[in-house]
N, C-alpha and C positions, 0 to 999 in steps of 0.2 A: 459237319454243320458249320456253314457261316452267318456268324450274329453280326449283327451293326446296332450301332448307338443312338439313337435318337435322342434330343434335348429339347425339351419342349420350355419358353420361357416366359412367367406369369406377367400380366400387363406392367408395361413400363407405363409409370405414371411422371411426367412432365422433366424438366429439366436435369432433375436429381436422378431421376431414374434414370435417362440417359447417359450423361454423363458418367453412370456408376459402370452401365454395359460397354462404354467404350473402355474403359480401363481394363475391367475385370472381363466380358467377354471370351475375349480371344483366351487369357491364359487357362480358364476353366475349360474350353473347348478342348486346350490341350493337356489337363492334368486329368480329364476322364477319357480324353480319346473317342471323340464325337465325330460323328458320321454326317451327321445332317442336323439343323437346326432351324423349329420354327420359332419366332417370338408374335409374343402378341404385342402388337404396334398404337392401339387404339386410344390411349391416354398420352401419346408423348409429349402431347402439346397441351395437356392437361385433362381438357377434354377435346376429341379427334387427333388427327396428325396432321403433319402438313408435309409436301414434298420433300424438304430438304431433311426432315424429323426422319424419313423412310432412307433416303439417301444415307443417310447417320447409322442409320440401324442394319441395314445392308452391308455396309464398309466395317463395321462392328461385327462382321460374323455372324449375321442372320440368311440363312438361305432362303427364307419365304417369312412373309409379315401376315398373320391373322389380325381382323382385327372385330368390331362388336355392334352394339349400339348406337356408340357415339363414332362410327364410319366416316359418316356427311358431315360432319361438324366443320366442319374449315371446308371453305370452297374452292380452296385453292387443290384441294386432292383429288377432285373429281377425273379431268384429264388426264391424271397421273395414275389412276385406277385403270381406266381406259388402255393406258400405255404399256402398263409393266404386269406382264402377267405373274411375276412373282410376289405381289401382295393383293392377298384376296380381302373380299368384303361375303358378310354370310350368305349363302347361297340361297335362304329361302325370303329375300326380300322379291321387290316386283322385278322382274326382266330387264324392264325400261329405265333401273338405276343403273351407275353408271359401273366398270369394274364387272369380276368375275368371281364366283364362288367358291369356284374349286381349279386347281389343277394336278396336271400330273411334268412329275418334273426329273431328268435323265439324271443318274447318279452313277459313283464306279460301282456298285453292288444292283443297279436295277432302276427299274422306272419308281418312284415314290409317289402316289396321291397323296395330295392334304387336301379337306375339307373342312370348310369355315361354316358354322350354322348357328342361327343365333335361337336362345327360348323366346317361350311366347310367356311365360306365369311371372306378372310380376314385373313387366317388361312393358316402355312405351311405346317403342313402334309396332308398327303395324306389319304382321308374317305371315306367310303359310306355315300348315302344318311343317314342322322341321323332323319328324321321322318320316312323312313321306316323301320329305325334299331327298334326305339321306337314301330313299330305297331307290329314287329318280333316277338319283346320278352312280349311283352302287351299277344301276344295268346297265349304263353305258359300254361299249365295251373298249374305250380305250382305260376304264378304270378297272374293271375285273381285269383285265390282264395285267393290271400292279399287284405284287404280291404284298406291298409296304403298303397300307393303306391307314392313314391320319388325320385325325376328327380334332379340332378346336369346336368345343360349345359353349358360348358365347349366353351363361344364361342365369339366374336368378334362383330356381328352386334345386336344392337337392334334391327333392323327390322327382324335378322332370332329369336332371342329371342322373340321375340313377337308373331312373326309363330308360335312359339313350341307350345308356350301355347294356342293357340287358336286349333292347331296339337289336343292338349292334355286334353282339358279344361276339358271332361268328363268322361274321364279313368282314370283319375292321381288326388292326395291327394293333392301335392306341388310341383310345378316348379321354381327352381330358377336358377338365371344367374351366373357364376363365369369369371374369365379371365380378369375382365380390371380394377381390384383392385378400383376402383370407384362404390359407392353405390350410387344409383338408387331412387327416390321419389315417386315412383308409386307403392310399395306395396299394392295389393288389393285379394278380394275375387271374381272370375268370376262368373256369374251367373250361369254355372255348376257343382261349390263347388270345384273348382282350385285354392289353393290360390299361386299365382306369384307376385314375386319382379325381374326385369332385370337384377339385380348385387346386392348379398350383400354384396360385398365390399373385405376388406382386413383384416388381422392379423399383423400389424408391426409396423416400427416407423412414427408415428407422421408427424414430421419433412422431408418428403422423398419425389423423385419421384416414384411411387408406388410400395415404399419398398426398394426403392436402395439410399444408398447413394448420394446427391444429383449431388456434384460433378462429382460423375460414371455418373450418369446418364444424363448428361449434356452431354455428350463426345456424344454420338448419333446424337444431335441433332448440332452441332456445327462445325463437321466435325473431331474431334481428333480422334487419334486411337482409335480402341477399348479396353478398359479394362476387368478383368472381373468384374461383378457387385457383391459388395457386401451390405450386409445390412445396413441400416441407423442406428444409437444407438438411443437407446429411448430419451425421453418416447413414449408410442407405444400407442395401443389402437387394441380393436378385435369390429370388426361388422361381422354382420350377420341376424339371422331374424326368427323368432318363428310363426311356423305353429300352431293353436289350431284345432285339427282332432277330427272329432266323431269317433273312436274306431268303432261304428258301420256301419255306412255307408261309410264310408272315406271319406268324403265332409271334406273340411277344413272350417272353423265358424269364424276364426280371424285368421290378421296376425298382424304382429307387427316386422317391422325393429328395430336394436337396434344396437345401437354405446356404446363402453366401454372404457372409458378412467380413468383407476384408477389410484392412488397417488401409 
């Protein structure tokens, strides 16, 4: 049997977050001996990304950028969706956005799908159904002939995160949760070789409400005007969560949540 590593890594929220995966990135890729890695790109600019946020996070050891709700936020990313087929936006927006949902992408152990899908519960923009988007692009056939196949769900309720996977348990390699910057204790392997975590969390500071300053983010809940949010100063910390795949059958064999908080 050949396994490979997968690292799946929770949204980087704005500057701190950044900054922390350029440092730390690369050395973690190689003290777990990572095969592939997607991140979630969607908060790097706090809220949305921007070109150069994606360039950062690529040259940082990202092989593919998932990202959420807050996609379109910066309009400067539109084009660059368009361009690069290695960062996707969720699959079950309208057509006519700009970007692509899913791909499939050449590695030394085989072709890998990832798919990006964002929920509907709880969620402002406006989707289609995302398990039927998921069953869409599952029949295509240059996706069944990946035997890697990787879901980012991009979504608000546990209980629709818990659907997917059950949605998924025996077409899909790794399901995981992104969107509530809070990591999840239920990492497991389904008995149809799905391995899912509900959230794996965040990329930022430390010290914040989920990545924001905290002060900013206090104004929400307290009735002050709105500010805009910006990021908390470290020290920071990246979680996320490591698929171990059989390369030949896509069953995933282990999973393993992981929190990083370096000096």
């Amino acid at each position: 049997m050949t396994s490979v590593k997968i690292l799946a890594v929770g949204d980087v929220y704005g500057k701190t977050g950044v900054d922390f995966l350029a440092k730390n990135l690369p050395r973690l890729k190689r003290e777990m001996n990572i095969d592939f890695t997607v991140v979630n790109g969607e908060n790097a600019d706090n809220t949305g990304i921007t070109p150069n946020d994606a360039d950062d996070i690529f040259a940082y050891g990202a092989d593919v950028i998932t990202l959420g709700n807050h996609a379109f936020s910066r309009d400067s990313i539109n084009n660059y969706l368009d361009d690069n087929r290695y960062i996707l936006r969720p699959a079950n927006l309208a057509p006519s956005a700009p970007g692509r949902g899913f791909g499939v992408f050449e590695t030394k152990f085989g072709d890998v799908c990832v798919i990006n899908l964002l929920g509907r519960v709880e969620m402002q923009p406006l989707s289609d159904n995302p398990f039927f988007e998921l069953d869409r692009i599952l029949a295509r056939p240059e996706v069944a002939a990946c035997r890697v196949k990787l879901v980012d769900f991009h979504a608000e309720a546990t209980s629709e995160k818990y659907a997917m996977a059950f949605h998924a348990e025996t077409r899909v390699s790794a399901l995981w949760g992104t969107h509530t910057h809070v990591q999840t204790s239920d990492s497991q392997v389904f008995a149809g070789g799905l391995g899912y975590i509900t959230d794996i969390g965040m990329t930022g500071a430390v010290r914040s409400i989920l990545g924001v300053e905290p002060t900013l983010g206090l104004r929400r809940f307290i009735g002050s005007p709105k500010a805009r949010f910006d990021a908390a100063p470290p020290p920071a910390k990246l979680e996320g969560c490591v698929f171990e795949i059989d390369a030949e059958t896509g069953k995933c064999i282990k999973i393993e949540a992981i929190r990083k908080i370096y000096a």
